[in-house]
N, C-alpha and C positions, 0 to 999 in steps of 0.2 A: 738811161739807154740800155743799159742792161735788163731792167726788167720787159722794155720792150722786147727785147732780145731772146730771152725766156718763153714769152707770152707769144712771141709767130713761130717759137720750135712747136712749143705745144698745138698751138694750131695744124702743125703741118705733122706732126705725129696723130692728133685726130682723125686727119682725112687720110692717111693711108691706113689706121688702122678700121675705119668705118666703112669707106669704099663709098661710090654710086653705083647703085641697083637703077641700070636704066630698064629692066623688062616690068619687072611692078611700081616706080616709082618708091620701091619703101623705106630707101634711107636717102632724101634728098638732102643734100648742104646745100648750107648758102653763107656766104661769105659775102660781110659787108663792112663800112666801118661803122655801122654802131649793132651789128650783128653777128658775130661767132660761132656759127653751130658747130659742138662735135658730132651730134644725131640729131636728126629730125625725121620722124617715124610719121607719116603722111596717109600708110597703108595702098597705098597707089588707087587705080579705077580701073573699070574696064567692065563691057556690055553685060555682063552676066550680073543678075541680082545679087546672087551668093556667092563668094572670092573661097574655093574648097579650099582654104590655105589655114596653117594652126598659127597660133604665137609664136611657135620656132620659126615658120621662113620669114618674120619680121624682128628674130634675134634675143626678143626676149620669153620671160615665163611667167608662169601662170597656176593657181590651185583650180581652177577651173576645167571643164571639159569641153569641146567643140560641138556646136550642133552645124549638121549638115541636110538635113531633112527636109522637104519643102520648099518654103522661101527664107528657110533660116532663120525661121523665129526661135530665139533662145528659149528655153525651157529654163525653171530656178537652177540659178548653178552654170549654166551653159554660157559660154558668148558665141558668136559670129561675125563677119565681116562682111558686110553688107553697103550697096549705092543706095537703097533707097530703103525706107520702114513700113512693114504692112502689119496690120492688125484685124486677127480674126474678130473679135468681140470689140473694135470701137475703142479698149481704152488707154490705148498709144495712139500719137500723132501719126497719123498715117501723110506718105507722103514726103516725108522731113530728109533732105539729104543731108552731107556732109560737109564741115568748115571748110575744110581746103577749099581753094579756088581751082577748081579743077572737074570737067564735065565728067558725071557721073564716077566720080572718086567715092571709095570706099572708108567706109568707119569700123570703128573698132565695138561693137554694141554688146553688151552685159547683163545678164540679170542676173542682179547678184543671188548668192546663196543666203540659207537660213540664219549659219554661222558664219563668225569674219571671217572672210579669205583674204588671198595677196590675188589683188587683179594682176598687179603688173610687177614685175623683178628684172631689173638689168643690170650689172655689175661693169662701171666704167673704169675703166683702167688707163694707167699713165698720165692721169694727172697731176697738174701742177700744185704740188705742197705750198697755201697759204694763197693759192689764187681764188678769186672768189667766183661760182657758177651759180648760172638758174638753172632749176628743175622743173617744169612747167608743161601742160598740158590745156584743151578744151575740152569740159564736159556742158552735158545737157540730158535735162532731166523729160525723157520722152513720154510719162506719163499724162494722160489728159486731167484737168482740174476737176478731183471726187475728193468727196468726206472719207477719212480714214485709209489717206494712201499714204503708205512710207514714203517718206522722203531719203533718199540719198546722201549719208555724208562717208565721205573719205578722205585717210588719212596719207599724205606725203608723207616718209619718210626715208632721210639720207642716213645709209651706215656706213659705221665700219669696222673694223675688229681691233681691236686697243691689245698694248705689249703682254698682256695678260692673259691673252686668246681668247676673253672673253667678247661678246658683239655688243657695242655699242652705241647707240645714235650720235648721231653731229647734229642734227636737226629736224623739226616735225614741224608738219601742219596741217589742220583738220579744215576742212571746206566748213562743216554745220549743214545743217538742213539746204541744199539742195531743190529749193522750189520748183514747183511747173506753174506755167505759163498757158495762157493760150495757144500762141502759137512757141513753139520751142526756141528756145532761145541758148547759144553758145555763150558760157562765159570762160577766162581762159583765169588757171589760177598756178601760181608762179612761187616755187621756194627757194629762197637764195641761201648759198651756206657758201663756207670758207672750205676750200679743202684740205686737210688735216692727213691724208692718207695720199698716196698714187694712186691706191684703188678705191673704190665706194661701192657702193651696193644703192640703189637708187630701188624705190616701192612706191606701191598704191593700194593702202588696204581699205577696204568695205567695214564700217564702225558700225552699221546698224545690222540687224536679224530680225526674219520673221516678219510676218504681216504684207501684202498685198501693194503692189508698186516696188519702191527699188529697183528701177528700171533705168540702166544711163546710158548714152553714147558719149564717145573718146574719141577723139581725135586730135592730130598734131602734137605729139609728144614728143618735147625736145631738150635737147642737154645743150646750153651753148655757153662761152667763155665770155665773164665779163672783162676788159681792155683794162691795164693800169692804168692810161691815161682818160677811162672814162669816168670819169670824175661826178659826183652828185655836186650839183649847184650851192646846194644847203649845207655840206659837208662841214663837220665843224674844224676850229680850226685848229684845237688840241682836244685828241681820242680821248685823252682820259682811261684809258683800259686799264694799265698797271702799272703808274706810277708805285716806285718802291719806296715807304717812309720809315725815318728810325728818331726814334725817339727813345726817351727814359727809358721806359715801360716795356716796349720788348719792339721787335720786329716783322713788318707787315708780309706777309707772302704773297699779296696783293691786296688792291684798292682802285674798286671800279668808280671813279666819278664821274663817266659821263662825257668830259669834256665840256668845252665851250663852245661857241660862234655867234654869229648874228644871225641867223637866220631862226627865225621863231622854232620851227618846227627842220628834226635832224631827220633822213629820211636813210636810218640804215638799220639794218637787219640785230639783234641781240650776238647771233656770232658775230658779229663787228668788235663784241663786248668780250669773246670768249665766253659764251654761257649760251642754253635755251631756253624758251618758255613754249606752252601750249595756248598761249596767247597771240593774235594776227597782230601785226603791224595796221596802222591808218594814218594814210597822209594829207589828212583833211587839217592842215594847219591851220590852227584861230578856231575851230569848229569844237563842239562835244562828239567825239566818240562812242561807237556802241558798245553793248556788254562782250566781252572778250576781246577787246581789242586793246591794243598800247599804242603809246606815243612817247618818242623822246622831243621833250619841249623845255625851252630857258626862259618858261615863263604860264605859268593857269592863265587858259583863256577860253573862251568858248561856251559855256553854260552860266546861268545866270546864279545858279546857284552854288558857284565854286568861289572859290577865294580868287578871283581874278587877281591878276597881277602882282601875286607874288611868288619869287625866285628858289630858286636850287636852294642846298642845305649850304654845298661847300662855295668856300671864299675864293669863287671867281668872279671875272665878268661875265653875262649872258650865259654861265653855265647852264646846262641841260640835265632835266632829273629826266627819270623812267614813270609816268603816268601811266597808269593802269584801271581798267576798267572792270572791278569783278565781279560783277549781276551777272548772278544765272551760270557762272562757271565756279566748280570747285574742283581745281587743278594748281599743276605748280606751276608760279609764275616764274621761276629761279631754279637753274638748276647746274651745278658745276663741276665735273669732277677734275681733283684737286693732286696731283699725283708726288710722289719724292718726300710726302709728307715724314717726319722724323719719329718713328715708333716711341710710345713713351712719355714724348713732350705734351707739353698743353698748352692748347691754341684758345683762338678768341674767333666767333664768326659773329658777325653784326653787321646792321644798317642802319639807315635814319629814315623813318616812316612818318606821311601826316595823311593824315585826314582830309582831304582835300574839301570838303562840302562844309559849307556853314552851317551853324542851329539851325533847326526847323525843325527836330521831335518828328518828322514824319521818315526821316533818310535810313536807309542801314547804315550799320555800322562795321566796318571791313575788320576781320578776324583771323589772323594767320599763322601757319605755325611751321617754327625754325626746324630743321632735323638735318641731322650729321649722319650718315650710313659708311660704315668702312667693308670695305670689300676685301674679303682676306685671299690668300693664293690660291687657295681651290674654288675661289667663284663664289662662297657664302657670301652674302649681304646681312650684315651684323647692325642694328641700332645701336650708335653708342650713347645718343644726347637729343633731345628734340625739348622747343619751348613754342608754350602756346602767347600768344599776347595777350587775347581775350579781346571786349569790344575798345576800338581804337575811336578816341569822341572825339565830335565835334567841336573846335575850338571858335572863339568872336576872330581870333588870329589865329591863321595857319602856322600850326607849331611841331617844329620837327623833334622828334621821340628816338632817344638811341635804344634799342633792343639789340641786347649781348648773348650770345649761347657759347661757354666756353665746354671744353671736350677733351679728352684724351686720347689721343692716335693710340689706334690700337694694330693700324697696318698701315704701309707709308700709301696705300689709294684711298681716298674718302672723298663723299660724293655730298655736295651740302644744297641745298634744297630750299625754296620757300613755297609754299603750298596755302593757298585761299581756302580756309574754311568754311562760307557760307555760299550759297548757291539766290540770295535774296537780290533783286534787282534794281530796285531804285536806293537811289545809292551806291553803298558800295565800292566806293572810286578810292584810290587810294594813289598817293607819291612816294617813291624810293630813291634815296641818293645814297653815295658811298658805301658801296657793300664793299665791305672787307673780312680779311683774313688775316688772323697776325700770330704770331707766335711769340708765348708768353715765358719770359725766363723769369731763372727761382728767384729773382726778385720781387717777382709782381704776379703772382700766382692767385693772392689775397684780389689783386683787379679785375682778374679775370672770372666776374662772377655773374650768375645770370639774371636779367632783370626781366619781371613781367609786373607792369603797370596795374594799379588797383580796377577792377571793369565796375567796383558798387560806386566809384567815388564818381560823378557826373561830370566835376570839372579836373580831367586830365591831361589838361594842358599846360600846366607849369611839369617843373620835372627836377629831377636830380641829377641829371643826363650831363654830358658833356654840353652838349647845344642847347638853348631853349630860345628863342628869339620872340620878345616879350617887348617892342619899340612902346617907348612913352613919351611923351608932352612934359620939357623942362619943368614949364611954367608950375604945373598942376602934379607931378607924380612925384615921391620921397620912398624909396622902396627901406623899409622895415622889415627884415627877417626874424624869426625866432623859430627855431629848429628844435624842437624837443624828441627824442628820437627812446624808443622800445626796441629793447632787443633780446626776442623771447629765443632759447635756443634751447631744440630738441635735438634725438639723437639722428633723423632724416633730413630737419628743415630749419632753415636762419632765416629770420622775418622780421626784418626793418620796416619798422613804420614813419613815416617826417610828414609833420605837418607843419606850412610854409602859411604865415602870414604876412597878406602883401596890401600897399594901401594903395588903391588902385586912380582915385585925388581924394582932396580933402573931405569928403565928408563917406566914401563907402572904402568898405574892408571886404578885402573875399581873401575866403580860407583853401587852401589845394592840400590837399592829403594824398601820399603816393605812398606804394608799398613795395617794398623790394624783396624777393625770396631769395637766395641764395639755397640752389638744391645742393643737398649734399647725399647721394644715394649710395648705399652701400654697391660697390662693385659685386657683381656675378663672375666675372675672370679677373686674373693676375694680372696687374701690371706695373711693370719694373719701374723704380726711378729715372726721370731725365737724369740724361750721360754731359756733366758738362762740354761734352765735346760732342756738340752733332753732328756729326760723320760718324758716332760710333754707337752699336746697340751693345748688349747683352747687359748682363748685372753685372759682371766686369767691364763694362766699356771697351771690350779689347777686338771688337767684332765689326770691320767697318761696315757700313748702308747704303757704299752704293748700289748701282743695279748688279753692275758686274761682280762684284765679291757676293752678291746676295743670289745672284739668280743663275750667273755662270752661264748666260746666253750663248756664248760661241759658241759653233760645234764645230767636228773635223780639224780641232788643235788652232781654231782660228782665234786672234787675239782680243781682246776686249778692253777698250776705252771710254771711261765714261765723258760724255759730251753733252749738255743741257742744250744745248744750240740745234739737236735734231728731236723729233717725236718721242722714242724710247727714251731718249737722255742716255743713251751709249751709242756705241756703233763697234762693228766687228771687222775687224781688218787680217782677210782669209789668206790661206796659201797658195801657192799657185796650183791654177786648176778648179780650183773651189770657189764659189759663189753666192749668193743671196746675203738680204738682212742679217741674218744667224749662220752664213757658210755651208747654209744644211745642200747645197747644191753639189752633187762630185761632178763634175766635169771632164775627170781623165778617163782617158781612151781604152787604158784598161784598169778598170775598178777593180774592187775585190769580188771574187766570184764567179766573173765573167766566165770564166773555165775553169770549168764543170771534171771531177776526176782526176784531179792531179796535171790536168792540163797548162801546159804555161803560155800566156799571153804576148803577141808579138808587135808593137806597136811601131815598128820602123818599117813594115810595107805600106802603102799607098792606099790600101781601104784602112777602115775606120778601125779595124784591131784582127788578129788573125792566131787560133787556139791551133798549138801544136800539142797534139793528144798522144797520151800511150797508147802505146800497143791494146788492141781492143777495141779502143773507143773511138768512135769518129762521130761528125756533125759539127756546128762552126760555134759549140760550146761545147762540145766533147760531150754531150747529153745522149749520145747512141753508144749501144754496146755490141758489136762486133759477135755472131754466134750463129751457133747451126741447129736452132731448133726450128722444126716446122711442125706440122698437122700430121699427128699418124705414126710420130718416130717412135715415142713411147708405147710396145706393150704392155694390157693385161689392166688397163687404166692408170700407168704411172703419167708423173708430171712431167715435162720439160723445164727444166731450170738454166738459164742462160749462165755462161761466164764468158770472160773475154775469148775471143774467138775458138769457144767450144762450149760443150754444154754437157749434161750431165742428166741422167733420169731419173728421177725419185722414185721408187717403188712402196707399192704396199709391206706396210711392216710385216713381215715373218711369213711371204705369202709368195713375192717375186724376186728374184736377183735377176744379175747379168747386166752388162751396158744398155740395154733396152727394152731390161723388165722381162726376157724368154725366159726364164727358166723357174721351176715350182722346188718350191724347198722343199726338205722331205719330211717335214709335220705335214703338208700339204697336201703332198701327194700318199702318204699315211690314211687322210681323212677320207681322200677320195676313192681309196681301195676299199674301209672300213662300209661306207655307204653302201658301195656298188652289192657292197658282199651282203650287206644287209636286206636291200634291194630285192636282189634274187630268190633267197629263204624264204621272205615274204611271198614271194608272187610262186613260186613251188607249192608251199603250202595252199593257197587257195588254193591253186589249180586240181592238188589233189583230191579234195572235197569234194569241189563240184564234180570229179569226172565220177568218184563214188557214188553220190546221188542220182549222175545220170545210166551208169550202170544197172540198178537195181530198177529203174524206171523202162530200161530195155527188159531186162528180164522179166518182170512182171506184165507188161501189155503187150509186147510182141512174141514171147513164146510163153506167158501161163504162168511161170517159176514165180510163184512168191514165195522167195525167201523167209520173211517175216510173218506169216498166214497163220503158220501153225502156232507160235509163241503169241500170238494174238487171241486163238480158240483156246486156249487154256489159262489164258491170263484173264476171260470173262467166264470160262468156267467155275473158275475158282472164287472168282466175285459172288456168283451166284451162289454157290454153297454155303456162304456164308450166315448164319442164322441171325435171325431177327433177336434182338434182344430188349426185353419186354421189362420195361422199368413198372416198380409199385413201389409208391411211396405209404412207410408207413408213421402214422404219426405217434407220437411218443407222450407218455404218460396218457392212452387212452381209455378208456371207461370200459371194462370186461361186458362180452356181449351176455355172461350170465345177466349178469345186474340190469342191463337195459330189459332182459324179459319179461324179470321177476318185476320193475318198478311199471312195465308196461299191463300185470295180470291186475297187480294189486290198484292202480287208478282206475276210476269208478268210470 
């Protein structure tokens, strides 16, 4: 009764916080009983081709851009909203309206971009912690049937932001390939998740890029509330999620089995389980599912070449394993993050895996690998432990394999993971039961070690494992062990080898050889001994772990109790006035700062808070300052500088005084006499020059007196008189002109 109770507040907080849009139709509800909408985005109709409307006047967002040009055919990258589809070049359905039942109602139509974008982003709020929603929509892939058209896939994706402030998923789901059709065809694709937060962040991104097509229409996107009392048929009848187990050996921090019922096939979502996968659900019970798909079933049925009819690992009735399908996808099928974990300690993560396919040499062989990620406070993602199995063989009997990956917390979040190694498709198939987590005390530290199964040895299907189920015929079988075991130890790896001789009846022997590694890798960081006491870190143990002493979440002096029973595992209990998760809310009337200037804040009148300001200051934060400067008060180019109701004039240094910068100091006025006077001298001086040259210009043309005439005729008299002077060079050591006579009488 209570949870009904719960489940029609939240409904009736959906619809006033959603509203009905009756002018465009774009947020219709409907309430029914096996129907709940918070939103349902419909995009409304009406006579025009193109709705000139963005993503905003339908509430949500978008990496994309609007086309409004023409008939709104989107360009790469663009959407529009459109009643009907035209195609210039033929290779969209032309024609093609929209799902809703509604005359010429408009869609929501996309061409996606090169690179992934977010088609779609809405952020729901006030939701019910642990109620369970779908998130679902219609696409249709409008491209006409050509060689080498992208096809369309996108991904759902529900978040939310975890105590760390890091963004986290709650849930994903990928469409795949996205076919066209002759004529177009709506298919509606739906992700259910638990809600974990009040708020969520609800997407739709674009997984492919590049290439020709990738062309989709959207419509009826809706967020609705699924009913406590609406019950799956199939439902089983113990969850199995987290039974807590103690034994010797240490203690489990959980152990997902599954559950039980009777009904073949369980038809509920992996958050059911607390975890994700990147694999779809199929609720073709009895049937063989395709590559990427799971099933939770208490019983192999459906392909010819499976081990029909045989059961879970764990000791129920009609318990339910996890059947998975992984041709053709290499993703994680497992994925959980783990929080509170105890720094320090060392844990145990495992499951029981089979091979579901029988011999035939023609099958794959499914190949996976374990990995521990811890997530330290500032958002690094650290590997601290991962194990491969190698090839997982095909057994004559389906035989379940325990695979262990033990770890060291190195932060109390760590995220544990199983991840498909092979992308090969016939084949492939693989079953998982009891995934667990345990934490290993200093007892059994030596137990918690890792195993990865021989992949040369053909027959790996006996085991050294906790489980092996190995049924024989009284009459005929005498089981014979002899265990001879190698134990080579280096300074990185411990390598158990055991060879099992088994008599399978009287007259054949088969031999199973299985090899065990024990990694032992040297640490890269420091980490301290477990604290007998887990509540406490440090290498003194003197430091508690919970969230509150470690993280000191309150704010605004508000108190902190730790509490497992809510999402964080604390909660803050504020003081009055203060609010939110963490108290970071102030509430009161007059906070600090409110007023401005030594103003004091008056909260016992009738408006919402009222600032008594000093002297000076007015405005309803004391943010104005009371003064009589204006335009023009200041001579000479000094400042006005305000003070409380008065003001004050800056001047130029060593140039202006006085209350408004009149008056010149006397370096100033010193400079200014010094010029003038300069000035003048200057301009005297020319003057007298030119008026001399014009002077003598008078005298000489208009009455005859040249001045200067006579010192001119004797100044070229004098030039003239000057004689010529007549150089002869004589040259030195020359030959007497006697000698030249006498040598000239005497040649013949």
């Amino acid at each position: 009764m209570f949870l009904m109770n719960v489940f029609w507040i939240q409904l009736i907080i959906g619809f006033s916080i959603i509203g009905i849009s009756s002018s465009d139709n774009s947020h219709s509800l409907v309430s029914s009983n096996n129907h709940h909408s918070i939103f349902l985005i419909t995009f409304g109709n009406g006579s025009r081709i193109c709705l000139n409307h963005t993503v905003t006047n339908f509430g949500f967002q978008t990496e994309l851009r609007p086309e409004f040009k023409g008939n709104c055919t989107p360009g790469e990258g663009k959407y529009s909203f459109v009643n009907v589809i035209y195609s210039l070049d033929q290779k969209w359905h032309t024609g093609i309206t929209d799902h809703t039942d509604d005359q010429n109602g408009y869609m929501y139509l996309v061409n996606l971009p090169k690179e992934n974008g977010i088609i779609f982003r809405f952020t729901a709020t006030n939701l019910t912690v642990g109620f369970r929603y779908e998130f679902s929509t219609y696409l249709a892939n409008i491209c006409c049937q050509m060689p080498k058209v992208i096809k369309p896939n996108i991904l759902f994706k529900v978040g939310s932001v975890s105590s760390y402030g890091l963004s986290a998923f709650v849930k994903e789901l990928a469409t795949r390939n996205i076919s066209e059709y002759i004529d177009t065809t709506w298919h509606k694709y739906s992700l259910t998740f638990k809600a974990t937060h009040s708020s969520l962040t609800l997407s739709m991104i674009s997984e492919k890029d590049r290439g020709a097509g990738n062309v989709i229409a959207i419509d009826d996107i809706e967020l609705r509330l699924i009913p406590p009392n609406q019950l799956d048929v199939c439902s089983s009848e113990s969850d199995g999620s987290f039974p807590i187990k103690k034994d010797g050996l240490g203690k489990s921090v959980f152990l997902i089995t599954f559950g039980n019922g009777s009904c073949k096939c369980l038809k509920k979502e992996t958050e059911s389980f607390n975890f994700s996968t990147k694999f779809i659900r199929d609720d073709k019970c009895g049937q063989s599912f395709h590559d990427g798909y799971f099933s939770f079933r208490n019983s192999i049925s459906g392909f010819s070449g499976w081990h029909n009819g045989e059961s879970d690992h764990t000791a129920d009735d009609n318990g339910y394993m996890f059947l998975v399908n992984l041709g053709g996808i290499s993703d994680f099928i497992f994925r959980l993050n783990v929080t509170n974990i105890n720094i320090g300690s060392r844990y145990e993560f495992s499951t029981y895996l089979a091979n579901i396919f029988k011999p035939s040499g023609m099958s794959v062989k499914p190949n996976v690998r374990f990995k521990v990620e811890s997530i330290l406070p500032n958002g690094v993602s650290l590997l601290i432990a991962q194990l491969v199995t190698g090839d997982i063989s095909e057994c004559a009997k389906m035989t379940w394999i325990k695979y262990s990956l033990p770890f060291t917390a190195t932060s109390s979040l760590v995220i544990l993971t199983i991840i498909s190694e092979k992308v090969d498709i016939y084949g492939n198939d693989i079953a998982i039961d009891d995934i667990e987590l345990r934490l290993c005390s200093a007892a059994c530290y030596e137990n918690c070690s890792s195993m990865i199964l021989s992949t040369t040895a053909p027959a790996a299907c006996a085991s050294d494992t906790i489980t092996t189920t190995m049924s024989m015929k009284d009459e005929l079988t005498t089981r014979l062990t002899a265990i001879t075991t190698t134990i080579t130890t280096m300074k990185t790896t411990e390598t158990i080898r055991m060879t099992t001789t088994e008599l399978v009846d009287r007259t054949t022997i088969r031999a199973v050889t299985t090899t065990r590694m024990s990694s032992k890798l040297p640490m890269l960081y420091f980490i301290p001994e477990a604290c007998h006491n887990m509540s406490t870190i440090s290498r003194s143990c003197n430091i508690s772990n919970s969230p509150c002493e470690m993280m000191k979440p309150c704010l605004n002096d508000g108190t902190c109790t730790d509490d497992r029973t809510t999402t964080l595992h604390y909660r803050c209990s504020c003081l009055l006035d203060f609010s939110g998760s963490h108290c970071e809310f102030d509430n009161r009337t007059c906070t600090k700062h409110i007023c401005l200037n030594n103003g004091q804040c008056d909260a016992s009148l009738k408006k919402p808070f009222y600032c008594k300001c000093k002297d000076g200051w007015y405005g309803p934060h004391c943010q104005w300052m009371e003064h009589g400067c204006k335009e023009g008060l200041c001579l000479n180019r000094g400042v006005c500088q305000p003070i409380p109701r008065n003001y004050t004039c800056r001047c130029l240094e060593g140039s202006y005084y006085g209350r408004h910068c009149e008056f010149a100091t006397r370096r100033l006025t010193i400079l200014r006499i010094a010029s003038k006077s300069l000035g003048y001298i200057a301009i005297i001086a020319i003057m007298t020059v030119v008026l001399f040259v014009v002077i003598l210009d008078i005298l000489k043309y208009c009455f005859g007196i040249d001045v200067t005439g006579r010192e001119l005729a004797r100044y070229r008299r004098e030039k003239r008189r000057k004689r010529r002077v007549i150089q002869r060079f004589v040259y030195v050591n020359a030959i007497p002109q006697s000698t030249l006579k006498t040598t000239a009488e005497t040649s013949p």
